[in-house]
C-alpha positions in Angstrom: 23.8 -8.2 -1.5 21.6 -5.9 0.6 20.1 -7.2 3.9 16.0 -6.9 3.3 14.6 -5.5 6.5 12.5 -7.1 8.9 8.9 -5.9 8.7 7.8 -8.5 11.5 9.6 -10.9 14.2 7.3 -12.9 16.1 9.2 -14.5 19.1 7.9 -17.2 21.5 4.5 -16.7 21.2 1.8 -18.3 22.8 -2.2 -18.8 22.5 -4.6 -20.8 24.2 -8.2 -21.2 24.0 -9.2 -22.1 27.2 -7.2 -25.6 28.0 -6.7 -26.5 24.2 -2.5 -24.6 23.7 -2.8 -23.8 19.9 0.3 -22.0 19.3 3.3 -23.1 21.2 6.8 -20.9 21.4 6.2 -19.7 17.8 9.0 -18.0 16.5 9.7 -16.5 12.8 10.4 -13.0 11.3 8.8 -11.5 7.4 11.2 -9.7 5.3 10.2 -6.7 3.2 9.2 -8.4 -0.4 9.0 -11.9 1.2 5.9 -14.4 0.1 5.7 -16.5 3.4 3.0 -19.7 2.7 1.6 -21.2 5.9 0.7 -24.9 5.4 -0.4 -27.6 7.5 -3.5 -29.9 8.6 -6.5 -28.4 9.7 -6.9 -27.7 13.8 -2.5 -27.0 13.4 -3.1 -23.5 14.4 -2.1 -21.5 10.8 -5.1 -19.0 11.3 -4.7 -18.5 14.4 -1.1 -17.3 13.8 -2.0 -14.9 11.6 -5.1 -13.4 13.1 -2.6 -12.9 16.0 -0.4 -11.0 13.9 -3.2 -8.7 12.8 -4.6 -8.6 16.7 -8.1 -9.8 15.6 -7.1 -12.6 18.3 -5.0 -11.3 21.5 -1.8 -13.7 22.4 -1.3 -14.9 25.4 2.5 -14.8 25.7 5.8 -13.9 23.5 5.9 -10.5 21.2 5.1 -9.5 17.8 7.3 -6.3 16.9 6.4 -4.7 13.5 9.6 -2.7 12.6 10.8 -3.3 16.1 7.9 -2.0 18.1 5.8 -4.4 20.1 2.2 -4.1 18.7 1.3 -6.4 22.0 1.5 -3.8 24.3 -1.0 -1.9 25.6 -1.5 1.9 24.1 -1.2 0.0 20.5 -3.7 1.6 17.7 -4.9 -1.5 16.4 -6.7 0.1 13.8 -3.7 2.1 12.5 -1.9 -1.4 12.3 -4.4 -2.9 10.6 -3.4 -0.4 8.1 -0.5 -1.1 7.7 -1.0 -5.1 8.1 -4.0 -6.2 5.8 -6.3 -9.5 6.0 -8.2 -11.3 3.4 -10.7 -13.8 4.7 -11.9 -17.0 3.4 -15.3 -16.0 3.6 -14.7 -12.5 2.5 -16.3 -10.4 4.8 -17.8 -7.6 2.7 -20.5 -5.3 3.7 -23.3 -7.0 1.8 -25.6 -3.5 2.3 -23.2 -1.9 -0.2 -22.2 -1.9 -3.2 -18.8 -3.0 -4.4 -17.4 0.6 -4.8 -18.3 1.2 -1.5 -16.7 -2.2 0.1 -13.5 -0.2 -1.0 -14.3 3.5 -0.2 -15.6 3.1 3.4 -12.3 2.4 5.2 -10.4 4.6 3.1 -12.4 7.4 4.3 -12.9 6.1 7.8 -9.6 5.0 8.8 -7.0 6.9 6.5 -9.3 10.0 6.9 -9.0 10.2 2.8 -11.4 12.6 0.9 -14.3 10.6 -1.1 -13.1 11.6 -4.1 -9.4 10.2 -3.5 -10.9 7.3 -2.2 -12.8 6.5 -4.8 -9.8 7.1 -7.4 -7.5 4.5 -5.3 -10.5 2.1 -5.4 -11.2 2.6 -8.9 -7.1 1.7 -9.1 -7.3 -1.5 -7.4 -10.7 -3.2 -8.7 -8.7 -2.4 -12.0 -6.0 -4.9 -11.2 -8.4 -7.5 -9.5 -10.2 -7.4 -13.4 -13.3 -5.4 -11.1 -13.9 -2.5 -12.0 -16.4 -3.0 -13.9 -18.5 -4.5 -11.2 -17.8 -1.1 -8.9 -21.8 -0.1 -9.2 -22.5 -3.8 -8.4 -24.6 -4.9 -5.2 -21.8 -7.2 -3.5 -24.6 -10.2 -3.0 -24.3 -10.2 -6.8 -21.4 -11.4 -7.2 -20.0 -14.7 -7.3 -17.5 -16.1 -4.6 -14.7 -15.6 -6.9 -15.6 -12.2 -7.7 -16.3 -11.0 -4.3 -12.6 -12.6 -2.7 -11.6 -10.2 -5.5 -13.3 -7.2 -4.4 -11.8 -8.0 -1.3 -8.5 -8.6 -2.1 -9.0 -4.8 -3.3 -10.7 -3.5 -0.3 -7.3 -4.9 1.4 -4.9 -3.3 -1.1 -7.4 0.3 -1.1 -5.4 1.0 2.3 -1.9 0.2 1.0 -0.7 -2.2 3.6 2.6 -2.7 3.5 2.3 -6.6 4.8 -1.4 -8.4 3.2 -2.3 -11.6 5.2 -4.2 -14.3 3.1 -6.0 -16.8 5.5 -7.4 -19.9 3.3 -8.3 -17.1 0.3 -9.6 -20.0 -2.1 -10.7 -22.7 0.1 -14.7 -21.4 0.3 -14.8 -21.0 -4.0 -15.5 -23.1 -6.2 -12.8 -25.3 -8.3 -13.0 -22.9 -11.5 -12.6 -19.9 -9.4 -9.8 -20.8 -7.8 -6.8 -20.0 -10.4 -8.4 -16.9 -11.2 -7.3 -15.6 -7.3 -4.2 -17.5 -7.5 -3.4 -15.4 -10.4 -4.2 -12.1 -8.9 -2.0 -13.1 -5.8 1.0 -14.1 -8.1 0.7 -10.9 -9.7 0.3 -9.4 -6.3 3.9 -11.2 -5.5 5.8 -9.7 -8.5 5.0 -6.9 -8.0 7.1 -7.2 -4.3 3.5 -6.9 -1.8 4.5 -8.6 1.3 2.5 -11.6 2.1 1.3 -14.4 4.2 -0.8 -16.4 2.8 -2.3 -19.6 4.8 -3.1 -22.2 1.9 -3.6 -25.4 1.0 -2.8 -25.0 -2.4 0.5 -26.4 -2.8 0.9 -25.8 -6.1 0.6 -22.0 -5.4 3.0 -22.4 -2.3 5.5 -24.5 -4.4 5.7 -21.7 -6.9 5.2 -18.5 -5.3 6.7 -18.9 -2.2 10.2 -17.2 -0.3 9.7 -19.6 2.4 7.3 -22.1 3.1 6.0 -22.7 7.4 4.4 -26.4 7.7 2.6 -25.8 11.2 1.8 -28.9 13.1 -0.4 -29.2 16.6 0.7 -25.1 17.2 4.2 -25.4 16.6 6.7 -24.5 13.7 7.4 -28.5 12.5 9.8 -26.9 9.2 10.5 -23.6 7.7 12.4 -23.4 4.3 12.4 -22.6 1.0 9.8 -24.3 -1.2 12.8 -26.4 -2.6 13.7 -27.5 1.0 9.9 -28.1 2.1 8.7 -30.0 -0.9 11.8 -31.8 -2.2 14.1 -32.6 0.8 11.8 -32.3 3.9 13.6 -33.0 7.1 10.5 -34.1 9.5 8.3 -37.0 9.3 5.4 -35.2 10.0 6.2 -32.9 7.0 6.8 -35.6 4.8 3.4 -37.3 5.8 1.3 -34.4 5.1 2.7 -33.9 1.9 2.4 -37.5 1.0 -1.3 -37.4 1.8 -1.4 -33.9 -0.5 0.3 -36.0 -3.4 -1.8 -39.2 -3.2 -5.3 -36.9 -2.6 -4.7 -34.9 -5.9 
């Protein structure tokens, strides 16, 4: 069996927001191909994590190397590695001035430096797979929650990241909407997109998952496969969460 490659290790990191310590000694690596699903209570420091690993929040100790280099340090692009490592936000974060076709053209062009017309080809590509593209002349404030987490779950792909962060993708749509982006992630998933995906949909996580990360009060309480984390959890903490998960659904 080939060894997959680390795209990220994270080792001993660190963040604090003023006196409250919301990640402690955090330490884990992503694999090229790897679904990684971040779980936990609220307040147990899952966004945090990954909004350090995109630098849209600066640590405050440890290292984050992506393919060995230490994007902590200063001289780092941040925009190039935003490139290369992705985000999709709860709330979505779309230019609401433009239209959907644009929400996927402007960073292409900006950022990659890519000619309008290429640009508009790749979006055209990915509001395809989303189920999109006919929407692409649409005024984003259009849409509905659903469909705008799907434009930008595009937007995201439109630069080809080679690791996609998810942080709480379905958690401001409503009920009905939610399978539709669960789908488009599984698909996402088979097709071998490196992801970390913050959810509480433990459903999804159960299925979809390499490894599963229950984060409690900023530390890694159990990491595993979703066999390990759902079936045989080791902590009490772990096995109280997903208790309360079981009994609330």
């Amino acid at each position: 069996m080939i060894a997959m490659a680390n795209i990220i290790q994270i080792h001993h990191l660190e963040k604090h927001f003023g006196q409250l310590e919301v990640l402690k000694n955090i330490e884990f690596h992503v694999e090229q191909g790897e679904v990684i699903t971040i779980i936990g209570s609220s307040g147990s420091g899952k966004s945090t994590l990954l909004r350090c690993i995109n630098l849209l929040e600066t640590p405050d100790g440890g290292e984050i190397l992506f393919h060995g280099q230490d994007i902590m340090k200063q001289g780092t692009d941040i925009n190039a590695h935003r490139t290369h490592v992705g985000m999709v936000f709860q709330n979505f974060n779309l230019f609401n001035n433009k239209n959907v076709l644009d929400n996927c053209i402007i960073g292409q062009m900006k950022v990659l430096k890519r000619s309008h017309q290429e640009a508009e080809a790749k979006a055209m590509y990915y509001l395809e797979k989303v189920g999109m593209k006919e929407f692409a002349k649409a005024g984003s404030v259009q849409l509905s929650g659903g469909q705008k987490q799907r434009v930008a779950i595009a937007r995201a792909l439109c630069m080809e990241p080679e690791v996609l962060l998810f942080d709480e993708p379905t958690s401001a749509l409503d009920p009905e909407m939610v399978g539709g982006i669960l789908d488009v992630m599984k698909q996402l998933a088979k097709e071998g997109l490196t992801m970390i995906v913050v959810t509480h949909e433990m459903a999804f996580a159960k299925e979809v998952s390499s490894r599963v990360i229950f984060m409690d009060q900023g530390v890694i309480a159990e990491e595993g496969t979703p066999e390990d984390i759902f079936e045989h959890p080791k902590q009490e903490r772990t096995k109280e969460f997903l208790h309360r998960y079981r009994t609330a659904g």
